[in-house]
N, C-alpha and C positions, 0 to 999 in steps of 0.2 A: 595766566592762561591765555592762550593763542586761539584763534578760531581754528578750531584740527580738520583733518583730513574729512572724516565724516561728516561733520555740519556742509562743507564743501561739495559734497558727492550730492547730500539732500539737497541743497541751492540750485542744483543741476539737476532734479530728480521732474519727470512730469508733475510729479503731483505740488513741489512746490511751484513749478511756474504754473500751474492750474487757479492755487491760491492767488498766485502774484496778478495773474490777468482778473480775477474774481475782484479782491480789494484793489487795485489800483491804488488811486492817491486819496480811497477812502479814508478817514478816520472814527474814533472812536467819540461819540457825541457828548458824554459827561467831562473826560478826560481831556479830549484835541492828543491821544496819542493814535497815531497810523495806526491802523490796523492789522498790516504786514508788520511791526513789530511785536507786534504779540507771539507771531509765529517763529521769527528768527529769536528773542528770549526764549522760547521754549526749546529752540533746536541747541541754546546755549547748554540752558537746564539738563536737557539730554543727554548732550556731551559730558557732560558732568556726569553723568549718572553711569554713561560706558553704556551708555540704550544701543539696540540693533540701528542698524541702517532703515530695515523693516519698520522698526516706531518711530523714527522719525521722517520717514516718508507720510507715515499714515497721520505724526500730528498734523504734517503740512497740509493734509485735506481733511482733516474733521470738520472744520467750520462747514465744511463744505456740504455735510452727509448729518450735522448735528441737529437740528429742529427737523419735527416732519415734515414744513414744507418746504424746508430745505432739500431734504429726501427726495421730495416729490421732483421738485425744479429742475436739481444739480444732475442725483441720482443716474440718473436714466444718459443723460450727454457727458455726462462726463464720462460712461463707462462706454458709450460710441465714439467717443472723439480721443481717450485715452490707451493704450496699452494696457492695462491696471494688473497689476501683481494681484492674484486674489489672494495673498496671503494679508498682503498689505489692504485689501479692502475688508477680510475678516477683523483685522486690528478694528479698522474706523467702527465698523458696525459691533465689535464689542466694546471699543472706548463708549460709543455712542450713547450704549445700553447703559453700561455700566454711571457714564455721568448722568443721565437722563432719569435712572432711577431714587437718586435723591440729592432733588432742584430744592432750591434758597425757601420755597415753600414747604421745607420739611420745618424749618425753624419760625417759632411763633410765640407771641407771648403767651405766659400761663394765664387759664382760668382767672387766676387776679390778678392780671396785668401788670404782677409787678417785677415781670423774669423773663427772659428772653426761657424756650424748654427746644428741643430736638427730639422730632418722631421717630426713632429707630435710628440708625447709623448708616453711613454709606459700605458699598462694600466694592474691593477693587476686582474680585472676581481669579480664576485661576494663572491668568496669564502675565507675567512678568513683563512683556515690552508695553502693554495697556497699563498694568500698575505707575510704570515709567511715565507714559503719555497721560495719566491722571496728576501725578505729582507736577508736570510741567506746564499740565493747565491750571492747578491748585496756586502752584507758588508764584508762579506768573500774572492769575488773575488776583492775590492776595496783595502782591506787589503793589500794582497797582491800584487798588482797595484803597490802600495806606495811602498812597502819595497823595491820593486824587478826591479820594469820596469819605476816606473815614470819619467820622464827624459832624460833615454835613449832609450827606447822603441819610434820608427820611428812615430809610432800614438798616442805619450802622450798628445798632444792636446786633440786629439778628444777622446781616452778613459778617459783625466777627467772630459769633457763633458757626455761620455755617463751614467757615472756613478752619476756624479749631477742629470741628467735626473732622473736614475731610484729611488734613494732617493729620491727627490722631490714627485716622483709617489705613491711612499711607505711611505709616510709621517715620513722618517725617516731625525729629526736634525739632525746637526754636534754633537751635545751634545751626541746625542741617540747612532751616528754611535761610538762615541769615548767611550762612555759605551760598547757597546758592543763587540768591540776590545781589551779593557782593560780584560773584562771576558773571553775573550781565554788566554789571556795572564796569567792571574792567573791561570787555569785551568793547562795551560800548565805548568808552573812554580812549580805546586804542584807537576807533574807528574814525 
């Protein structure tokens, strides 16, 4: 796999250089991975998936629009200082929803503490390019689950749970999810 045309266009798109001045040479505190890597794996993901230009504009600013006080902060300058496609902000704000309606505290152990259980299931909602931008944040954030936290991370229980959950929801196999890892991996590997 090549980085294609599309991932190209979104690298060039405002909303990813939004993200880009956002994280800087941020990183990720458990891990030490960049923070702007999460979002070019997920434009990888994407590409893989054949997502709009539209979902992968809008993953490149979810971070941005995903917690409420991110809402609050981002929200408001970003949509003064940017041109914003409102189709492309209706993705972020139903990605938003959609993730936001079932957080790693849906999973918890049982009554007898001796089983990780799951409160209801996720759901990805009607729209195919947010389905797309869930599975990119799923398999991306799972990724790196594994490499970095599994095991020693206090809630490895329950986030391997939570994240069975959301593959399940996103009809994504182990087959799919390990495709799709392998193609950041070569992407990366070329780079």
């Amino acid at each position: 796999m090549i980085v294609t045309e599309d991932i190209v266009r979104a690298t060039w798109s405002p909303e990813y250089q939004a993200i880009r001045t956002h994280y800087a040479d941020r990183i990720a505190k458990g891990s030490g991975v960049a923070l702007l890597q999460r979002i070019d794996e997920g434009l990888i993901i994407l590409s893989e998936l054949d997502a709009t230009e539209a979902a992968m504009r809008a993953f490149c600013l979810h971070p941005l629009f995903q917690a409420d006080e991110d809402l609050i902060h981002h929200g408001q300058d970003f949509m003064n200082s940017v041109d914003a496609d409102p189709f492309v902000i209706l993705l972020v704000m139903e990605f938003r929803s959609r993730a936001n309606a079932w957080p790693v505290d849906r999973v918890h152990r049982s009554p007898d503490g001796l089983r990780m259980v799951a409160d209801g299931c996720p759901s990805t909602g009607p729209l195919e390019a947010v389905k797309h931008m869930l599975i990119a944040d799923k398999v991306q954030q799972r990724k790196d689950f594994i490499r970095h936290h599994r095991g020693k991370h206090p809630g490895s229980d329950a986030l391997d749970l939570y994240f069975d959950r959301w593959l399940e929801a996103l009809d994504v196999s182990l087959t799919e999810y390990e495709e799709l890892c392998a193609a950041i991996d070569i992407v990366r590997a070329r780079r």
